[in-house]
Biopython code that builds the backbone (N, CA, C, O; Angstrom):
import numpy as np
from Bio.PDB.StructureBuilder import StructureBuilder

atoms = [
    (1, "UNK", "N", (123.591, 97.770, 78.225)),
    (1, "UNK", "CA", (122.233, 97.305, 78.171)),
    (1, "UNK", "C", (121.816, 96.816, 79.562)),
    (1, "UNK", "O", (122.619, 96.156, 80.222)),
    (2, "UNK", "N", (120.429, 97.151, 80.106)),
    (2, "UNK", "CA", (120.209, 97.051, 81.428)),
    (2, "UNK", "C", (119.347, 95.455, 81.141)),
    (2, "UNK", "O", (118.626, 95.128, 80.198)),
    (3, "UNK", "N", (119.858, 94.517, 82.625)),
    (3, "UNK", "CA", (119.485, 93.632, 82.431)),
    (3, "UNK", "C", (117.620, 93.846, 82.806)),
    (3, "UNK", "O", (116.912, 94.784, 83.170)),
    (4, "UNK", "N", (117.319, 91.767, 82.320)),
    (4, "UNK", "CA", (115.674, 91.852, 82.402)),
    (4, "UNK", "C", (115.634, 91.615, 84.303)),
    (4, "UNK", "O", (115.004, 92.193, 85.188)),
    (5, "UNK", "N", (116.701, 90.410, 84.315)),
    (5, "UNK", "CA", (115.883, 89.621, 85.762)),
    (5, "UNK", "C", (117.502, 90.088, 86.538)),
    (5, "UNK", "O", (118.456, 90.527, 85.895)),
    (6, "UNK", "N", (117.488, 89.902, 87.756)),
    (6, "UNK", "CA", (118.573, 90.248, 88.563)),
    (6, "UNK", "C", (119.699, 89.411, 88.478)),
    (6, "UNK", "O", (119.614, 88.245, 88.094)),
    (7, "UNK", "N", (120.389, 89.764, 88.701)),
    (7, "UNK", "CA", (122.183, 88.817, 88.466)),
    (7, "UNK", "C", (122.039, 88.020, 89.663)),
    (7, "UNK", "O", (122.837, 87.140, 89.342)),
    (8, "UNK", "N", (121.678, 87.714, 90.647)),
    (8, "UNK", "CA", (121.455, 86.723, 91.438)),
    (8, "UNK", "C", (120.219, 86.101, 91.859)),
    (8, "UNK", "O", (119.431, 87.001, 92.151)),
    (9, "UNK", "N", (119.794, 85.163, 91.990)),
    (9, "UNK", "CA", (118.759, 84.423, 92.663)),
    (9, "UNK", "C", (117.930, 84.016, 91.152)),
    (9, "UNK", "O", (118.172, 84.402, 90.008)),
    (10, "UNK", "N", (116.907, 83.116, 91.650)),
    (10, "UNK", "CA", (116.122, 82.390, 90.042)),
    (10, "UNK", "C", (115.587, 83.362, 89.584)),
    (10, "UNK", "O", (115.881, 84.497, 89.960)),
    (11, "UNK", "N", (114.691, 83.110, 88.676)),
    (11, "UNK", "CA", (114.018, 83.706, 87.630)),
    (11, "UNK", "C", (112.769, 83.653, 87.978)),
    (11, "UNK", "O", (112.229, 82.601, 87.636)),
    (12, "UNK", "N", (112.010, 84.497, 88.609)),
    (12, "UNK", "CA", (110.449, 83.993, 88.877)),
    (12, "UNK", "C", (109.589, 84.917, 87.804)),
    (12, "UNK", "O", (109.721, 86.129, 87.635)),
    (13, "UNK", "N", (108.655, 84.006, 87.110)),
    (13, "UNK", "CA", (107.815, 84.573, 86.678)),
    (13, "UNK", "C", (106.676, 84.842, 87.238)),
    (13, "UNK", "O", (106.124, 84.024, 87.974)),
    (14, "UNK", "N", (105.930, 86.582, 86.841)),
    (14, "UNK", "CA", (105.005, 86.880, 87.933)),
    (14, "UNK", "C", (103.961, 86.130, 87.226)),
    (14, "UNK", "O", (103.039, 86.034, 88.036)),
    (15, "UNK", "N", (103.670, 85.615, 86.254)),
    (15, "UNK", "CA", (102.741, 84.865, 85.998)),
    (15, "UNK", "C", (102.206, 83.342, 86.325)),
    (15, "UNK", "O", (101.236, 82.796, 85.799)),
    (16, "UNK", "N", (103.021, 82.833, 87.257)),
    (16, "UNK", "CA", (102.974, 81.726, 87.876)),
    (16, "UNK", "C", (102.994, 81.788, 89.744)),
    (16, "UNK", "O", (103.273, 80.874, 90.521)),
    (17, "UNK", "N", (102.709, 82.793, 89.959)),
    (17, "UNK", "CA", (102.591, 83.820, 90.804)),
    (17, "UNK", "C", (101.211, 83.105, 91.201)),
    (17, "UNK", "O", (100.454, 82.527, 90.422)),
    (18, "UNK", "N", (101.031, 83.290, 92.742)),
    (18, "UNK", "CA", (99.815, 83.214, 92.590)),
    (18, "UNK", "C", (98.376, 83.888, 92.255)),
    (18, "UNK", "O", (98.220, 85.101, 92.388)),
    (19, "UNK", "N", (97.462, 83.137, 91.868)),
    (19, "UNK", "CA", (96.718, 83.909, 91.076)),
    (19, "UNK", "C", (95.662, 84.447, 92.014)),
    (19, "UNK", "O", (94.666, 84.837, 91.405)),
    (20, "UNK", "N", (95.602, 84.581, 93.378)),
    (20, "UNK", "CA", (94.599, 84.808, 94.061)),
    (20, "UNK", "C", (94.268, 86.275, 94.361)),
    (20, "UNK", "O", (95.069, 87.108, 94.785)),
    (21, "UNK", "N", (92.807, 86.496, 94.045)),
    (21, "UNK", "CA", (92.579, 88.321, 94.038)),
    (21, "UNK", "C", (92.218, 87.897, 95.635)),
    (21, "UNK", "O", (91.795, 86.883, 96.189)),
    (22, "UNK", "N", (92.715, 89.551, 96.152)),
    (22, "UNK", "CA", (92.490, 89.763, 97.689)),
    (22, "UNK", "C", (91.117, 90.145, 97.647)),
    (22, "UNK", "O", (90.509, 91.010, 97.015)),
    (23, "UNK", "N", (90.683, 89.021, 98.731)),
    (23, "UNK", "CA", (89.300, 88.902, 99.253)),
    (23, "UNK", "C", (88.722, 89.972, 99.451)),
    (23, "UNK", "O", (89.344, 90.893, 99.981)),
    (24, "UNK", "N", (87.061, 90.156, 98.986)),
    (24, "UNK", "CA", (86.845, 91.736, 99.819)),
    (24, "UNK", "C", (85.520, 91.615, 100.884)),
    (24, "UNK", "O", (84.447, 91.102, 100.566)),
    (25, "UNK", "N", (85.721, 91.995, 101.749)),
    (25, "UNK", "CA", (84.443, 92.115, 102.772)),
    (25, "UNK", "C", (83.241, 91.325, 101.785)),
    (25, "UNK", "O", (83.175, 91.224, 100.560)),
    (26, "UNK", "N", (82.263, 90.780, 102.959)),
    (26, "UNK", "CA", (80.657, 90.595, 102.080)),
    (26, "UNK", "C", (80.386, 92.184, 101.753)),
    (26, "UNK", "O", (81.036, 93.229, 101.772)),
    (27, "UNK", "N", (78.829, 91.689, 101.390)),
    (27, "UNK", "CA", (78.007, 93.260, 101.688)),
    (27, "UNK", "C", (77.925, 93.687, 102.759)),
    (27, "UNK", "O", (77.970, 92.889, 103.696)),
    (28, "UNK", "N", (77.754, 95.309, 103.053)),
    (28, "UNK", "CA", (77.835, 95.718, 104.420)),
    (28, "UNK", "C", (76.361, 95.500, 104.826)),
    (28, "UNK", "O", (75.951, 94.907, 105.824)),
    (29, "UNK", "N", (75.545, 96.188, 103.711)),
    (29, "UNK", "CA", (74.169, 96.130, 104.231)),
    (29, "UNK", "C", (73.301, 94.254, 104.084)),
    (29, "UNK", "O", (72.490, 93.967, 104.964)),
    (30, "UNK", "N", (73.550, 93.370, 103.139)),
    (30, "UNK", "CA", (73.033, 92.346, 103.283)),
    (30, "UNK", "C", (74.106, 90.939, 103.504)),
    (30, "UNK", "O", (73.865, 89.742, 103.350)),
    (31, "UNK", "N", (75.132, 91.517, 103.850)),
    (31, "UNK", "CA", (76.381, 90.066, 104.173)),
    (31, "UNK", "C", (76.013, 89.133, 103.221)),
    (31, "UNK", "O", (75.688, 88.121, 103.843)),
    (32, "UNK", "N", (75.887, 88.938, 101.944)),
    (32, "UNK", "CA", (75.867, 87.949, 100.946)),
    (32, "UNK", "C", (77.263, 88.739, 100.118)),
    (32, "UNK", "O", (77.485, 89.893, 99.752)),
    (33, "UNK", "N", (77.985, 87.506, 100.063)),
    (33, "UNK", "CA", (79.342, 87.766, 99.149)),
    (33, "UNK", "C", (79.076, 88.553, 97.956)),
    (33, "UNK", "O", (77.945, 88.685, 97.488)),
    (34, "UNK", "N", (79.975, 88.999, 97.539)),
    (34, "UNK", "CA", (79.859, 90.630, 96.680)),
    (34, "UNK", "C", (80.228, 89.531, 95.385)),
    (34, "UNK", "O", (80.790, 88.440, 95.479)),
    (35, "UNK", "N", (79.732, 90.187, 94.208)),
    (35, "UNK", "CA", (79.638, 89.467, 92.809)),
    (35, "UNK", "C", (80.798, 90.435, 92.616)),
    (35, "UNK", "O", (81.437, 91.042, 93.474)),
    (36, "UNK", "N", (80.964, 90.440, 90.841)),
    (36, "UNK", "CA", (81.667, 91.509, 90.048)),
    (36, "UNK", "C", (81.830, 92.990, 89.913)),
    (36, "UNK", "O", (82.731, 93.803, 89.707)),
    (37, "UNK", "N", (80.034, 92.953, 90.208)),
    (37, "UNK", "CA", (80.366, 94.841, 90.454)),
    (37, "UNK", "C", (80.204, 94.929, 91.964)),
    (37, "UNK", "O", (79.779, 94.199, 92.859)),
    (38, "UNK", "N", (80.675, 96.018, 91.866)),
    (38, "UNK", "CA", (81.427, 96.783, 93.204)),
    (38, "UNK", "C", (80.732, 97.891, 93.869)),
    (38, "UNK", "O", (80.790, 98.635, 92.889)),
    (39, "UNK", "N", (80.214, 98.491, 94.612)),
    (39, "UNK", "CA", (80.096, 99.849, 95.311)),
    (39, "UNK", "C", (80.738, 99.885, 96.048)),
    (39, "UNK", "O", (81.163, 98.814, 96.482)),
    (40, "UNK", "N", (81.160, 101.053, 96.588)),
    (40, "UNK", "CA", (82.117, 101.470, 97.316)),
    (40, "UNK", "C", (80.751, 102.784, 98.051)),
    (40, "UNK", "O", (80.238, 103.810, 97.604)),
    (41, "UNK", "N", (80.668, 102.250, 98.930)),
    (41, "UNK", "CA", (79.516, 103.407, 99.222)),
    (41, "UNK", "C", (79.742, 103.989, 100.540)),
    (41, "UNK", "O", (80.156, 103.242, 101.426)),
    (42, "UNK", "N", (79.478, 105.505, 100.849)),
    (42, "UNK", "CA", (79.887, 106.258, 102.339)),
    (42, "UNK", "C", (78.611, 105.824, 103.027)),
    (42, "UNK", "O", (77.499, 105.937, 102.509)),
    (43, "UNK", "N", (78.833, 105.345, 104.174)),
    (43, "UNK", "CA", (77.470, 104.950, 105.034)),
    (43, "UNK", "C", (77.090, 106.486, 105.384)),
    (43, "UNK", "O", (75.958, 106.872, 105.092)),
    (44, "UNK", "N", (78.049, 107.415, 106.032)),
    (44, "UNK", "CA", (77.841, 108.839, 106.186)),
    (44, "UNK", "C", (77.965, 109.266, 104.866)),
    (44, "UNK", "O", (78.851, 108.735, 104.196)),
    (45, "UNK", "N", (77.024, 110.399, 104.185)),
    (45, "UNK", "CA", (77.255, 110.879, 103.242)),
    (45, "UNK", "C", (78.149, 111.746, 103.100)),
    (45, "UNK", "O", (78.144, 112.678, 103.904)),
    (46, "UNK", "N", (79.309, 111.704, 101.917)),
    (46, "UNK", "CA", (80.359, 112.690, 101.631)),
    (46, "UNK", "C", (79.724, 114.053, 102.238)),
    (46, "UNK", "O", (80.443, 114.708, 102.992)),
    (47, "UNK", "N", (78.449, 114.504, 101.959)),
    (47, "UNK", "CA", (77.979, 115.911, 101.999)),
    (47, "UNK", "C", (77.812, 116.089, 103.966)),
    (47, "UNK", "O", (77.517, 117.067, 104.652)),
    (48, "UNK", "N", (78.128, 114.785, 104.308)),
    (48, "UNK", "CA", (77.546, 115.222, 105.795)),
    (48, "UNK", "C", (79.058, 114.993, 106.835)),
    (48, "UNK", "O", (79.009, 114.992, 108.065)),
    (49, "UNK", "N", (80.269, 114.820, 106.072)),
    (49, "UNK", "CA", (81.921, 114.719, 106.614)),
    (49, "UNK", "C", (82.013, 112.982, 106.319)),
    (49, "UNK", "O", (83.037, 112.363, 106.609)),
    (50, "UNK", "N", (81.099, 112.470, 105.856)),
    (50, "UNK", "CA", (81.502, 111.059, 105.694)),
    (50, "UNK", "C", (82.807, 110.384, 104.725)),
    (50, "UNK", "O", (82.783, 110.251, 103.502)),
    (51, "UNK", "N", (83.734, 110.076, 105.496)),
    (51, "UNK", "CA", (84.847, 109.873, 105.061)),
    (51, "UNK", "C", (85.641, 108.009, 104.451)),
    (51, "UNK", "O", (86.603, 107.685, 103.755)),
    (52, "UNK", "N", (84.360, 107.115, 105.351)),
    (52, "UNK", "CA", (84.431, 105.627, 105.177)),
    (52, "UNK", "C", (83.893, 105.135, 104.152)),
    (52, "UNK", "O", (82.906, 105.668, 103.646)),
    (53, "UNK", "N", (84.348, 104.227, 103.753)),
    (53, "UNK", "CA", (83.937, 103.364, 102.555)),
    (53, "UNK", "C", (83.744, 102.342, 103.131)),
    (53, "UNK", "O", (84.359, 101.930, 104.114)),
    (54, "UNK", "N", (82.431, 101.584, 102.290)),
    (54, "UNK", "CA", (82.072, 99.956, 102.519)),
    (54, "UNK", "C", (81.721, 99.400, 101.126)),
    (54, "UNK", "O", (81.175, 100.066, 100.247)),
    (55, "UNK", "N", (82.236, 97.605, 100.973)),
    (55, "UNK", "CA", (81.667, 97.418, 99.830)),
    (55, "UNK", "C", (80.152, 96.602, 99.926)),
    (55, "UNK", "O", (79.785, 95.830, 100.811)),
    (56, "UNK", "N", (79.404, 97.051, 98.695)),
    (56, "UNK", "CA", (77.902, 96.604, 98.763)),
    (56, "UNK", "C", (77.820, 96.424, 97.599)),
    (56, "UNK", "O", (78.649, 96.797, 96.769)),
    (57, "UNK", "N", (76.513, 95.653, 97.324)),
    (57, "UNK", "CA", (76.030, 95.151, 95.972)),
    (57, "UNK", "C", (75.231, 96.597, 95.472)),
    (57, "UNK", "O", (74.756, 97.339, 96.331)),
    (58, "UNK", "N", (75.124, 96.929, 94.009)),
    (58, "UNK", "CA", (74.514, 98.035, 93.785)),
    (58, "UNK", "C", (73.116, 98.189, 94.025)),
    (58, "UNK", "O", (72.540, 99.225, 94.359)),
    (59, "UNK", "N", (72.551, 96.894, 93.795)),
    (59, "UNK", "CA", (71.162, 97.084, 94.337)),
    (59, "UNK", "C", (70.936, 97.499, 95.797)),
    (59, "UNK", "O", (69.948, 98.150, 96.136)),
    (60, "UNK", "N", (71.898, 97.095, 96.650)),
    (60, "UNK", "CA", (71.672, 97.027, 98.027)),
    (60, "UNK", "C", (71.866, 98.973, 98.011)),
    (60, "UNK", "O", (71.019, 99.765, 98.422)),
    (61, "UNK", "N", (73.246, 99.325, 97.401)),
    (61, "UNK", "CA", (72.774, 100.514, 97.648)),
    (61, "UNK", "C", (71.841, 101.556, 97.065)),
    (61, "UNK", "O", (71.514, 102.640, 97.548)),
    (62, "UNK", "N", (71.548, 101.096, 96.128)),
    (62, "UNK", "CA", (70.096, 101.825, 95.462)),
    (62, "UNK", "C", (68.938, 101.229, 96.332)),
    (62, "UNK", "O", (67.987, 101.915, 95.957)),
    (63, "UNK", "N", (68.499, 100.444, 97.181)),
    (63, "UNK", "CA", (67.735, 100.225, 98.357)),
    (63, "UNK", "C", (67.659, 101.676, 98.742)),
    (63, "UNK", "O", (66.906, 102.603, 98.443)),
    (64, "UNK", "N", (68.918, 101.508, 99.666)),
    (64, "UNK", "CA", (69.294, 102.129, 100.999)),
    (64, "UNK", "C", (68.981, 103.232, 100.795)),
    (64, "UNK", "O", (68.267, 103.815, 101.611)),
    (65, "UNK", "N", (69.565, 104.054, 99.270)),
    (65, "UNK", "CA", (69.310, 105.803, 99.230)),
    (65, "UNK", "C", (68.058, 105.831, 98.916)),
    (65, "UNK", "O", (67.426, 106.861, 99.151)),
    (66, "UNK", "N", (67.430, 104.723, 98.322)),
    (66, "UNK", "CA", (65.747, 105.109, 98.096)),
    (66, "UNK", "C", (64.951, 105.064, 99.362)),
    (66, "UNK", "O", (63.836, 105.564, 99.211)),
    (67, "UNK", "N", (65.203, 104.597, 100.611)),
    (67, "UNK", "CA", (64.685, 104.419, 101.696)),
    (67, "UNK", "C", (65.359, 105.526, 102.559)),
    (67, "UNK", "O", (64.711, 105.795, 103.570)),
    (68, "UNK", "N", (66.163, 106.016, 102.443)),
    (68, "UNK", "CA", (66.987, 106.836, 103.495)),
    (68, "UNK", "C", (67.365, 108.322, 103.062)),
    (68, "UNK", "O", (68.206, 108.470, 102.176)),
    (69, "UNK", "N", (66.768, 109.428, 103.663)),
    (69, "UNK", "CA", (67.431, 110.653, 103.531)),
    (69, "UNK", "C", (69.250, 110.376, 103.779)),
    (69, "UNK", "O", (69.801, 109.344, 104.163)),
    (70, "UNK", "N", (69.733, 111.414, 103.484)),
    (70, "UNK", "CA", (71.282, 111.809, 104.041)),
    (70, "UNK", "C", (71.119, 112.059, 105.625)),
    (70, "UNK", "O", (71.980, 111.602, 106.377)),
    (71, "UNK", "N", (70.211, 112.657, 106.052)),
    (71, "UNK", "CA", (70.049, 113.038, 107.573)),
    (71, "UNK", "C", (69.796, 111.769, 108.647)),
    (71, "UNK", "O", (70.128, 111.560, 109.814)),
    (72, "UNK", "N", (69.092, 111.093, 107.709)),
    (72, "UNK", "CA", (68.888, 109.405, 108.344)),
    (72, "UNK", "C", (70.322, 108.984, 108.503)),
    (72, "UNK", "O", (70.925, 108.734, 109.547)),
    (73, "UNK", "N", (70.903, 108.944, 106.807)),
    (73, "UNK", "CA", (71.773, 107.810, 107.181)),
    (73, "UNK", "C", (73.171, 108.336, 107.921)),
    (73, "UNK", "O", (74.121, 107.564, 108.050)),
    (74, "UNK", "N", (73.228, 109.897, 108.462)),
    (74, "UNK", "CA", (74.282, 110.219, 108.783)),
    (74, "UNK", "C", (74.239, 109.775, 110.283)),
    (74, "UNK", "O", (75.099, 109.269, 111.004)),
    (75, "UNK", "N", (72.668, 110.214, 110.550)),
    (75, "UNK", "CA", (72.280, 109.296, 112.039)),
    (75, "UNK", "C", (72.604, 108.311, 112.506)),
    (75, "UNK", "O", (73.190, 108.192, 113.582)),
    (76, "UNK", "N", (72.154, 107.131, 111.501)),
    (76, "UNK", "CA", (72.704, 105.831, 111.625)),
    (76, "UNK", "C", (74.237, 105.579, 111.652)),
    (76, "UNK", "O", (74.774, 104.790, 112.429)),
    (77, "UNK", "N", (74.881, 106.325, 110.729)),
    (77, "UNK", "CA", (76.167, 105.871, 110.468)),
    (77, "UNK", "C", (76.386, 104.529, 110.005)),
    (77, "UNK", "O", (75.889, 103.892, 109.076)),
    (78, "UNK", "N", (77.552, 104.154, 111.181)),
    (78, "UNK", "CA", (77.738, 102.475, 110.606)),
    (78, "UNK", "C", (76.983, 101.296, 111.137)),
    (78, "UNK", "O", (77.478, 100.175, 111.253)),
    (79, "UNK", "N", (75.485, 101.687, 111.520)),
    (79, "UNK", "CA", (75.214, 101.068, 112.783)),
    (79, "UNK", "C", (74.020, 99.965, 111.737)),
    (79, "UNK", "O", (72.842, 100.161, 112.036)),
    (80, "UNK", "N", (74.192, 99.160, 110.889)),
    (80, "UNK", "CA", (73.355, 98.094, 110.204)),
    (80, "UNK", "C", (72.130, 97.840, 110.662)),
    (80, "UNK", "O", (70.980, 97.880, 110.224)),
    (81, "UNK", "N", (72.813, 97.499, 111.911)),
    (81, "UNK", "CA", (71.437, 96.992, 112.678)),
    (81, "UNK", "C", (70.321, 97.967, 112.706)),
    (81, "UNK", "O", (69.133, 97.657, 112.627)),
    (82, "UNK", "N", (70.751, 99.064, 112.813)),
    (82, "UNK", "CA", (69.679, 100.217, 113.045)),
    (82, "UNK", "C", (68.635, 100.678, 111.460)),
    (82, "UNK", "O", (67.545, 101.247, 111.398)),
    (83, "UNK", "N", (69.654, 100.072, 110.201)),
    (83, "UNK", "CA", (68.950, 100.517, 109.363)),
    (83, "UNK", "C", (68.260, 99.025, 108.908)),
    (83, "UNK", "O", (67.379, 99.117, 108.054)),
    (84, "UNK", "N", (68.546, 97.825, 109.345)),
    (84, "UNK", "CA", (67.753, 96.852, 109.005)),
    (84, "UNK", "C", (66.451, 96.936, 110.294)),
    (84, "UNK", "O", (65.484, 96.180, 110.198)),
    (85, "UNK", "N", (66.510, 97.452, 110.904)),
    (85, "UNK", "CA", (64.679, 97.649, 111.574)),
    (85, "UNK", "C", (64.106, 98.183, 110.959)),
    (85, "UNK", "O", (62.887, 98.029, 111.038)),
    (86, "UNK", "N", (64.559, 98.941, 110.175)),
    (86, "UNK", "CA", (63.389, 99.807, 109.061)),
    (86, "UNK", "C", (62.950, 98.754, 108.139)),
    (86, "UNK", "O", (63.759, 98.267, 107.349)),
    (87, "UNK", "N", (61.214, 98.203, 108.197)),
    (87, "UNK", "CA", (60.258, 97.422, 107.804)),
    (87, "UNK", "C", (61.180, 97.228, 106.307)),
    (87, "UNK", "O", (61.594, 96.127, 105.943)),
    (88, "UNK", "N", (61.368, 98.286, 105.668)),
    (88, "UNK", "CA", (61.309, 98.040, 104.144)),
    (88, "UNK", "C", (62.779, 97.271, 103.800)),
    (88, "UNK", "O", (62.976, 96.480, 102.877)),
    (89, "UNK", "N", (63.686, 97.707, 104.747)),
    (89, "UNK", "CA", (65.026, 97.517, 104.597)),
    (89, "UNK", "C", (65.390, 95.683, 104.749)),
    (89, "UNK", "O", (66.070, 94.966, 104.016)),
    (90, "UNK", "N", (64.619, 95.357, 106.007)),
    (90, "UNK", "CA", (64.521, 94.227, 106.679)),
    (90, "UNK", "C", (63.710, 93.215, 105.412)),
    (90, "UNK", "O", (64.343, 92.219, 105.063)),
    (91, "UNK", "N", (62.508, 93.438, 104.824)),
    (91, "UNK", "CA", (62.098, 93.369, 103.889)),
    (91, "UNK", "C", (62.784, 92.753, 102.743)),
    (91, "UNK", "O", (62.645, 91.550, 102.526)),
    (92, "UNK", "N", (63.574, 93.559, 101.938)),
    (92, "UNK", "CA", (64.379, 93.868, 100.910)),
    (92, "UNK", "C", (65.677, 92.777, 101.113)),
    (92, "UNK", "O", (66.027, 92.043, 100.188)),
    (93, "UNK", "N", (66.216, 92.772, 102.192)),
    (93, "UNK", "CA", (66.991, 91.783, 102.823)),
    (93, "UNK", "C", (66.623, 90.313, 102.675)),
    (93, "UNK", "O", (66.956, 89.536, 101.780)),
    (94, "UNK", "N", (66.037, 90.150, 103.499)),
    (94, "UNK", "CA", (65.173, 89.101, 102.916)),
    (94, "UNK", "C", (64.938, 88.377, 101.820)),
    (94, "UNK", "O", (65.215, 87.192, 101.639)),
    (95, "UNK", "N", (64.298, 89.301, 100.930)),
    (95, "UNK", "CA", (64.391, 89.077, 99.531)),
    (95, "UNK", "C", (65.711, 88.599, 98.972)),
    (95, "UNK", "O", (66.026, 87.410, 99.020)),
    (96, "UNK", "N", (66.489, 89.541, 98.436)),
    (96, "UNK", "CA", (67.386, 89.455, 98.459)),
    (96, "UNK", "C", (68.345, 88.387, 98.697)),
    (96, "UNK", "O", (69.107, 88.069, 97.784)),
    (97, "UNK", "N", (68.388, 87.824, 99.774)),
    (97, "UNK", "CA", (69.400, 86.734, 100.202)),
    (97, "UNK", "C", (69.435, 85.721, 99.348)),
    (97, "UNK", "O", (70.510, 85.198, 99.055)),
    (98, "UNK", "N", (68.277, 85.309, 98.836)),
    (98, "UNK", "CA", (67.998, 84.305, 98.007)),
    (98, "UNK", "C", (68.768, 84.503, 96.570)),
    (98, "UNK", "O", (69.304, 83.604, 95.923)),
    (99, "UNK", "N", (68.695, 85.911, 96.221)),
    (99, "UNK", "CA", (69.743, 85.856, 94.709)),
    (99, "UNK", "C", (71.117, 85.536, 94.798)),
    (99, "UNK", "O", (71.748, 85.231, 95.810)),
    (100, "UNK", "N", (71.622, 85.665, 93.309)),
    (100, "UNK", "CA", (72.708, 85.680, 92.925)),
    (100, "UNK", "C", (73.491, 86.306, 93.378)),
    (100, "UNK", "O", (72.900, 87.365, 93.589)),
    (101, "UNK", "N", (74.859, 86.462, 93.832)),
    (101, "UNK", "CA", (75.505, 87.905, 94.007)),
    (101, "UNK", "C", (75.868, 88.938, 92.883)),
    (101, "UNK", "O", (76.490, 89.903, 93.328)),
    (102, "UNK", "N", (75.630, 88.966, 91.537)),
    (102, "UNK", "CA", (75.162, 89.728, 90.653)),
    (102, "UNK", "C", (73.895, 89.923, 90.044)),
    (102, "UNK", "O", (73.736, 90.087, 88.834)),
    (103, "UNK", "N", (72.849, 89.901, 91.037)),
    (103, "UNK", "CA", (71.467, 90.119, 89.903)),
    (103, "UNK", "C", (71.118, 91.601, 90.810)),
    (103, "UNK", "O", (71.504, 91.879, 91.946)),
    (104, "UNK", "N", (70.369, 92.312, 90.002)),
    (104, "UNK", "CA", (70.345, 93.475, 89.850)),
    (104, "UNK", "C", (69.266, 93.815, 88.998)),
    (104, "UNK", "O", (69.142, 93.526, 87.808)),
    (105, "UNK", "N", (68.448, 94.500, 89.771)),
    (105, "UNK", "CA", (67.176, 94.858, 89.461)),
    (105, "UNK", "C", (67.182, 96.396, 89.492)),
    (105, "UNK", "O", (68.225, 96.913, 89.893)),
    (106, "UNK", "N", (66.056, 97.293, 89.085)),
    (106, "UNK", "CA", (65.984, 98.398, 89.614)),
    (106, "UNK", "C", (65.122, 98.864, 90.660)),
    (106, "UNK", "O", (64.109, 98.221, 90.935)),
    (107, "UNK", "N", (65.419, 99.906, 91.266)),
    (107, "UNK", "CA", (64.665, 99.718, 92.704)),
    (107, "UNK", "C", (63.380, 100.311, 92.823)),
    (107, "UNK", "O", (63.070, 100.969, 91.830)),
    (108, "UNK", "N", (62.698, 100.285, 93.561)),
    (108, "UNK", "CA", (61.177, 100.854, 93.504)),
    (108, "UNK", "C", (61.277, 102.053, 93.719)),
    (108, "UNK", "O", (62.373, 102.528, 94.019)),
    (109, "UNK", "N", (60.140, 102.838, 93.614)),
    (109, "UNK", "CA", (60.447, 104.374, 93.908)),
    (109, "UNK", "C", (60.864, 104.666, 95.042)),
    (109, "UNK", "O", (60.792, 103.804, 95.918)),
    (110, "UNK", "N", (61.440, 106.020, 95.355)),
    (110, "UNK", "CA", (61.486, 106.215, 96.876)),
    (110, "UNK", "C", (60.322, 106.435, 97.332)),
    (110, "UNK", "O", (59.346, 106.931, 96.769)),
    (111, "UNK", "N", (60.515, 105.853, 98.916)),
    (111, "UNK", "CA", (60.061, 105.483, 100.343)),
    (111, "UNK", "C", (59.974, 106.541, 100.760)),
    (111, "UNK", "O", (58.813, 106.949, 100.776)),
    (112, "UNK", "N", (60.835, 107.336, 101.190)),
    (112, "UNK", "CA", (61.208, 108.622, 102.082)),
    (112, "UNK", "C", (59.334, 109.128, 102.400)),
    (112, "UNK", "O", (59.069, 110.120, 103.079)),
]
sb = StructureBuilder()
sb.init_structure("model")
sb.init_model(0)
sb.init_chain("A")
sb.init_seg("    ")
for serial, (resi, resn, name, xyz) in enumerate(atoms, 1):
    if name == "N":
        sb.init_residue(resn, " ", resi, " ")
    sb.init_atom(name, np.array(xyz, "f"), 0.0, 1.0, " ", f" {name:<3s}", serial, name[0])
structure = sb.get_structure()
């Protein structure tokens, strides 16, 4: 019979372990700490070789694609600054800062 815990050293239980989840970045696009849900969003679009991931609030990225072609944001890349000069983006930001890090609205029509 194969043992549970090893023949030498104590007994640690992983449940007394510490309980701390690894931190994740703020938002990329509005730096307010990330709530429960998650995006994982390509600043370059998959369709344009975009290979990076960032995490963002979902609203932030339902903003961004309603304001931004793929051709925009492949332009921009990772460059924030460049997509917060855009009036609406800068805007939205703004707004924004003031919520929750889970509230979640739906976004206005596209901009484009």
């Amino acid at each position: 019979m194969a043992r549970k815990h090893p023949k030498h050293g104590p007994y640690e239980d992983p449940a007394q372990e510490d309980d701390q989840v690894p931190s994740v970045a703020p938002c990329w696009l509005c730096g307010r700490t990330l709530g429960k849900a998650i995006v994982w969003h390509h600043p370059v679009p998959k369709s344009r070789g975009g290979r990076e991931v960032v995490p963002m609030h979902p609203i932030c990225q339902q903003t961004l694609i309603a304001n931004f072609t793929n051709s925009e944001l492949q332009r921009h890349a990772l460059d924030v600054d460049a997509i917060l000069a855009a009036p609406n983006m800068r805007k939205f930001v703004d707004w924004v800062d003031k919520k929750d890090p889970d509230f979640n609205a739906s976004p206005s029509k596209k901009q484009r």
